[in-house]
C-alpha angles and dihedrals in degrees: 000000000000129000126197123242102208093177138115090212125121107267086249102046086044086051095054088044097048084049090056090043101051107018089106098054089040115111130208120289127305105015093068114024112174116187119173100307103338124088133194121207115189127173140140100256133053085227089048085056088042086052104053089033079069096040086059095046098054097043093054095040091056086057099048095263122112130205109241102250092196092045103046119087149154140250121184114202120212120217094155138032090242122116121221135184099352090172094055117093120190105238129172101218104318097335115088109226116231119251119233131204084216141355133188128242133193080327108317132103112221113190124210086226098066096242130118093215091118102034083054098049084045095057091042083060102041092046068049089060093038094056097034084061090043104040090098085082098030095053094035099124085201091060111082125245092248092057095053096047092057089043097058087051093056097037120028106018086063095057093046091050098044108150083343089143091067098054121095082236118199132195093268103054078052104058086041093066086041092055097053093037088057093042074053098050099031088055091040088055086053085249130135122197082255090067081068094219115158119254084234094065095047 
């Protein structure tokens, strides 16, 4: 669930303001995470989540700040193939907020779900932008292998691996990252999969 800023403050000062607005109505972790401008809900039930939504609006509102209607938003996540509370919409005042079937928060993408498919596909894209900015020193003929190598480390592994350690990773999520670091390196070495050097060499 998003919140709107709607300050001119600087992201930090609004931080500390936002934790001396609201640290009275936050819960225990992780059922309320609050981090800058974005907050996290979480309960059981879809009425428990209507019930501190309200809490929150009302809250900010006293103070001057307002919830984003068009940015805030739900995902139920299914551990059970028991349905509860199918007449209760989750509705922010009189608007009801739009389900989805994933959102993404502080960089990851958490999926309702309980897979990692798009979070993986997301960090695969983002180590892609990372190397694509960098790719004026990787694909430098003029730099030396061992340079590069140290520099994708630094640089664009990171990016890809980003809170990786946290993920129920599969083989196939696996092979997946596998598969985009060697096209990186193979295009960084000047080879193509035609050259029919092993993966191993590379």
């Amino acid at each position: 669930m998003g919140l709107h800023q709607g300050s001119a403050l600087s992201p930090f000062l609004f931080s500390l303001v936002m934790d001396g607005l609201t640290r009275q109505i936050q819960g225990e972790v992780p059922w309320c995470m609050l981090f800058a401008d974005d907050i996290v809900l979480i309960d059981e039930s879809r009425s428990g989540i209507n019930a501190k939504l309200e809490v929150w609006r009302q809250t900010l509102e006293s103070k001057g700040f307002k919830l984003s209607r068009t940015k805030t938003e739900y995902l139920e996540c299914k551990f059970s193939d028991i349905v509860h509370e199918a007449d209760v919409e989750v509705k922010l005042g009189t608007q009801v907020i739009q389900k989805k079937d994933s959102f993404k928060y502080l960089g990851s993408i958490i999926q309702g779900n309980g897979e990692i498919d798009d979070d993986v596909t997301h960090r695969i894209g983002a180590g892609w932008m990372k190397w694509r900015l960098a790719s004026g020193v990787l694909c430098d003929k003029k730099v030396p292998p061992k340079l590069k190598g140290k520099f994708y480390k630094v640089v664009v592994r990171p990016t890809m691996l980003y809170e990786a350690e946290c993920w129920p990773v599969k083989k196939s999520h696996v092979q997946k990252m596998k598969v985009a670091e060697m096209r990186m390196l193979r295009w960084m070495c000047g080879h193509t999969r035609s050259d029919r050097i092993r993966n191993e060499v590379i």
